[in-house]
C-alpha atoms as an extended CHARMM CRD file, in Angstrom:
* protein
*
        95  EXT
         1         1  UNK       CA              2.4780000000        5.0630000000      -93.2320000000  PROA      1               0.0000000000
         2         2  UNK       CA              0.0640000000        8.1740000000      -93.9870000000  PROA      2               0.0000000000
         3         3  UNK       CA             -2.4250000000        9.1220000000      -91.4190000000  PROA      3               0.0000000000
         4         4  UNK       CA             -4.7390000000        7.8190000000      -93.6270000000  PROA      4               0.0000000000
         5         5  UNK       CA             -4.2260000000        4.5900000000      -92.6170000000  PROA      5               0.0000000000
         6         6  UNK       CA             -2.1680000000        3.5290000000      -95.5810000000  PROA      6               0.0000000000
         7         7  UNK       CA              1.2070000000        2.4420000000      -96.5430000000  PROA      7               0.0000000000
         8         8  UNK       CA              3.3430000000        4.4260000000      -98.8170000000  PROA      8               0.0000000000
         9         9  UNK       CA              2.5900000000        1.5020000000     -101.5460000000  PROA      9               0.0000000000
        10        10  UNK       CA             -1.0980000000        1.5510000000     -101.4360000000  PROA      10              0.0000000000
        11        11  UNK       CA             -2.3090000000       -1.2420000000      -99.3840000000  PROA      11              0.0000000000
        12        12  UNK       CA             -4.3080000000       -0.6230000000      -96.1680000000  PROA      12              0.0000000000
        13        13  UNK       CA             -2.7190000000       -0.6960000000      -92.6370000000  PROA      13              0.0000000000
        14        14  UNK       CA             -4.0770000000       -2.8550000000      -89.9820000000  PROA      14              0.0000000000
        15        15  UNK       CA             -3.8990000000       -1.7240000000      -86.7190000000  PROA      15              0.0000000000
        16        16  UNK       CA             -3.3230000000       -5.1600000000      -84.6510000000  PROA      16              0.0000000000
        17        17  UNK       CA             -5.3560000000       -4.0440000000      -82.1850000000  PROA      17              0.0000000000
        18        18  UNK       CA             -8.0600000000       -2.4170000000      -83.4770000000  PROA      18              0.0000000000
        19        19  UNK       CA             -8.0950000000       -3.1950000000      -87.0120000000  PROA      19              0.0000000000
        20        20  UNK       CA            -10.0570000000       -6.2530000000      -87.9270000000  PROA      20              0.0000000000
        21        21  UNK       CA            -13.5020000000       -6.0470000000      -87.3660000000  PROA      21              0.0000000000
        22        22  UNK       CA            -13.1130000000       -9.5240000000      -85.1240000000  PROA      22              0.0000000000
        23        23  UNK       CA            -10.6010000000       -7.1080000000      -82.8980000000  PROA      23              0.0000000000
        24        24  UNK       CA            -12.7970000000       -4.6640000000      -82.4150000000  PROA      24              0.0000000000
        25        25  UNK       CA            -16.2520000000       -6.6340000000      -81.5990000000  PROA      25              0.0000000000
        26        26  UNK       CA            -13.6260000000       -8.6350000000      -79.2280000000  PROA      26              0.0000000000
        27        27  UNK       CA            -12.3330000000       -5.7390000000      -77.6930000000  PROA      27              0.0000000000
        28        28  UNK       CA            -16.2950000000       -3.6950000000      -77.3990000000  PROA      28              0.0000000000
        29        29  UNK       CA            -17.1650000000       -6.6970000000      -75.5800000000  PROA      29              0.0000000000
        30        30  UNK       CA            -14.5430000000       -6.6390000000      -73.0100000000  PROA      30              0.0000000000
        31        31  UNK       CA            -14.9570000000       -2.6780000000      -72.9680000000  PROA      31              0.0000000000
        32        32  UNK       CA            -18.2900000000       -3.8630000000      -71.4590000000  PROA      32              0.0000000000
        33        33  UNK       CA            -17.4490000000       -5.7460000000      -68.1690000000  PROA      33              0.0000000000
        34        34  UNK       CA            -16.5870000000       -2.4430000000      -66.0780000000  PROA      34              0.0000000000
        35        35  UNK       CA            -19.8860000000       -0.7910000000      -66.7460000000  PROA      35              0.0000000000
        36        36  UNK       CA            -21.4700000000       -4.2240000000      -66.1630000000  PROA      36              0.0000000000
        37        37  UNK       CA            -19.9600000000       -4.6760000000      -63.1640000000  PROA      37              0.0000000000
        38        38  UNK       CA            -20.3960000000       -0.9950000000      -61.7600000000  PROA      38              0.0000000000
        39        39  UNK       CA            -24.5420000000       -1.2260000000      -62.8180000000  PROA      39              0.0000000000
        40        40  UNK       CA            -24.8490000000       -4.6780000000      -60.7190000000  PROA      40              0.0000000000
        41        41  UNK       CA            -22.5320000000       -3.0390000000      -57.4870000000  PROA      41              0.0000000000
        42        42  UNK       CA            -25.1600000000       -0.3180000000      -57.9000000000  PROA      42              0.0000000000
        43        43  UNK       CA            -28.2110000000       -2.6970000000      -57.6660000000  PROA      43              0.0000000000
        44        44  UNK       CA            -26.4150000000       -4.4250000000      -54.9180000000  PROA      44              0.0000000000
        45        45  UNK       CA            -25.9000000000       -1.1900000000      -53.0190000000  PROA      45              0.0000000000
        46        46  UNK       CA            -29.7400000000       -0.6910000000      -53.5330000000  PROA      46              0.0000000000
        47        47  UNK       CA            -31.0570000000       -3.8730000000      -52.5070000000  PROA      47              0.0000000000
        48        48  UNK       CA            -28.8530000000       -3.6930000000      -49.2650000000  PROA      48              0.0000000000
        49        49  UNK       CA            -29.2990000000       -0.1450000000      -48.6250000000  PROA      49              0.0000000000
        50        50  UNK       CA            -25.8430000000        0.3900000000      -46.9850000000  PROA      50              0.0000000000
        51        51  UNK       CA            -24.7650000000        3.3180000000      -48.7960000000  PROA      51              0.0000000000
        52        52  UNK       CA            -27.6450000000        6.4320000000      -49.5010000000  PROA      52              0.0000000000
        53        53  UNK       CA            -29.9790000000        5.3200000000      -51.7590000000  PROA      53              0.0000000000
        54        54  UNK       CA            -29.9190000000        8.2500000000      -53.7790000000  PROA      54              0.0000000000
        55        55  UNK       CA            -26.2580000000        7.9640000000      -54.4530000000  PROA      55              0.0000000000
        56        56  UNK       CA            -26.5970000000        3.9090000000      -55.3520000000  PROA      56              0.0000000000
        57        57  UNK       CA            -29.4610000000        4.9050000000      -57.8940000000  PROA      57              0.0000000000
        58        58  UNK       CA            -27.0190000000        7.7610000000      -59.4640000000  PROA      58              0.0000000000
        59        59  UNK       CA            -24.5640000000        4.9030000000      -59.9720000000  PROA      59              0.0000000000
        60        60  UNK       CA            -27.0210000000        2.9820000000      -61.1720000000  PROA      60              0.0000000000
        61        61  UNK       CA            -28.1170000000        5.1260000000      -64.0620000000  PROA      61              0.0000000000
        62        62  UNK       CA            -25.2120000000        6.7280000000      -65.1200000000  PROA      62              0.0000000000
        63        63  UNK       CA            -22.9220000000        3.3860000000      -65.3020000000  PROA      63              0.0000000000
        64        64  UNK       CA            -26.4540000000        1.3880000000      -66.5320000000  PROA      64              0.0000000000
        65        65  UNK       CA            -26.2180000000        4.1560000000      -69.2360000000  PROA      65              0.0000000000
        66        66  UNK       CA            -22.8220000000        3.5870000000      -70.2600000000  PROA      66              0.0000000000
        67        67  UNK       CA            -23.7800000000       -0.2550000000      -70.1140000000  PROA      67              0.0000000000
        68        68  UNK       CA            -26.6150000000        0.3820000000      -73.0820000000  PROA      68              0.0000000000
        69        69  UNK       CA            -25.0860000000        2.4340000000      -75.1120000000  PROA      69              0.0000000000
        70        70  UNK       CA            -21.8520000000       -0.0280000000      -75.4450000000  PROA      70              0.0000000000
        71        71  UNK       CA            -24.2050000000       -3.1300000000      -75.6990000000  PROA      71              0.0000000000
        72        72  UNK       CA            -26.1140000000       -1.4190000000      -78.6630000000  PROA      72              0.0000000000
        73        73  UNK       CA            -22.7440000000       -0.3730000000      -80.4160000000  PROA      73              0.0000000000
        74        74  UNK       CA            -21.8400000000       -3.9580000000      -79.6580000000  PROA      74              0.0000000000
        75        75  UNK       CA            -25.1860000000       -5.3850000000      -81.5710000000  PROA      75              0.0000000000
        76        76  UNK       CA            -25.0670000000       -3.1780000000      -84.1450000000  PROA      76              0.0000000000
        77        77  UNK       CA            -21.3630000000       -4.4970000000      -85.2000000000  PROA      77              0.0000000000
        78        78  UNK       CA            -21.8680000000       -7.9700000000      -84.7900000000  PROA      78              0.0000000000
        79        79  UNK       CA            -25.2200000000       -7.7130000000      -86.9040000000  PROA      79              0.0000000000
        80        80  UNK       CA            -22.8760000000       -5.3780000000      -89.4790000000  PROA      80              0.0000000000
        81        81  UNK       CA            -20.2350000000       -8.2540000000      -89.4260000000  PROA      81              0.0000000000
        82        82  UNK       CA            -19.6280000000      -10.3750000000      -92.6450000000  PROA      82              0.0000000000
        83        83  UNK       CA            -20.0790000000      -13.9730000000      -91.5370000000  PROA      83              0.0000000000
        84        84  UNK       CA            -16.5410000000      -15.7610000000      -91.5330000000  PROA      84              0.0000000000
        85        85  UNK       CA            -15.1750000000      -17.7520000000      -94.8550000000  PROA      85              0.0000000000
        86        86  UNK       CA            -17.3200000000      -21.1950000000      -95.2030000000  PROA      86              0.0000000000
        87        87  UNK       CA            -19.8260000000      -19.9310000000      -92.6700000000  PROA      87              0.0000000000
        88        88  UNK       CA            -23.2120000000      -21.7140000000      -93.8630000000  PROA      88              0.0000000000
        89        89  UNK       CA            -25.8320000000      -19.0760000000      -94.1920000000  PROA      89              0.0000000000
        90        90  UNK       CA            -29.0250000000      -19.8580000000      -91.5800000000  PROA      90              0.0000000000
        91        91  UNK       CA            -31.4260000000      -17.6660000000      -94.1600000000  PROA      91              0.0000000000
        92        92  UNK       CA            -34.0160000000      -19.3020000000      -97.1090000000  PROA      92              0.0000000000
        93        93  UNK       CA            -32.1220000000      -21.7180000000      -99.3970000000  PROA      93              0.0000000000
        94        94  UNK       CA            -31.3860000000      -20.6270000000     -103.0110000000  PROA      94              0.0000000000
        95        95  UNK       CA            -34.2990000000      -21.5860000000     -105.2730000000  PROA      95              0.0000000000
């Protein structure tokens, strides 16, 4: 293998974690739980107002941030996706 991501005969590698386009929409979804989870221990820390609310609102934004950026990357691959083999298409029908 090159580090072109191809074998010495010609034919693509796949990376098995990364290299399908299923792997990596699977794996930018997962990639989006800590974020999540950080923005809505943020909020929490707001509503409840144990910790300085100018701190909980820094979390907030930064990890809430993080959260949309990953979400959009996540939308735009899964609207980039080709539907799966035998998939029936949900547009106009063929005239």
């Amino acid at each position: 293998m090159n580090l072109r991501g191809m074998n010495s005969d010609g034919s693509r590698r796949v990376d098995p974690l990364v290299g399908l386009a299923a792997g990596r929409i699977v794996l930018g979804a997962w990639a989006l739980v800590s974020p999540g989870s950080d923005t809505l221990t943020a909020v929490g820390h707001l509503v409840r107002r144990d910790v300085p609310t100018r701190a909980a609102a820094a979390l907030g934004v930064f990890t809430g941030g993080y959260l949309l950026v990953g979400a959009t990357r996540l939308i735009r691959e899964l609207a980039a996706a080709e539907p799966a083999a035998g998939a029936e298409s949900v547009g106009p029908a063929p005239v």
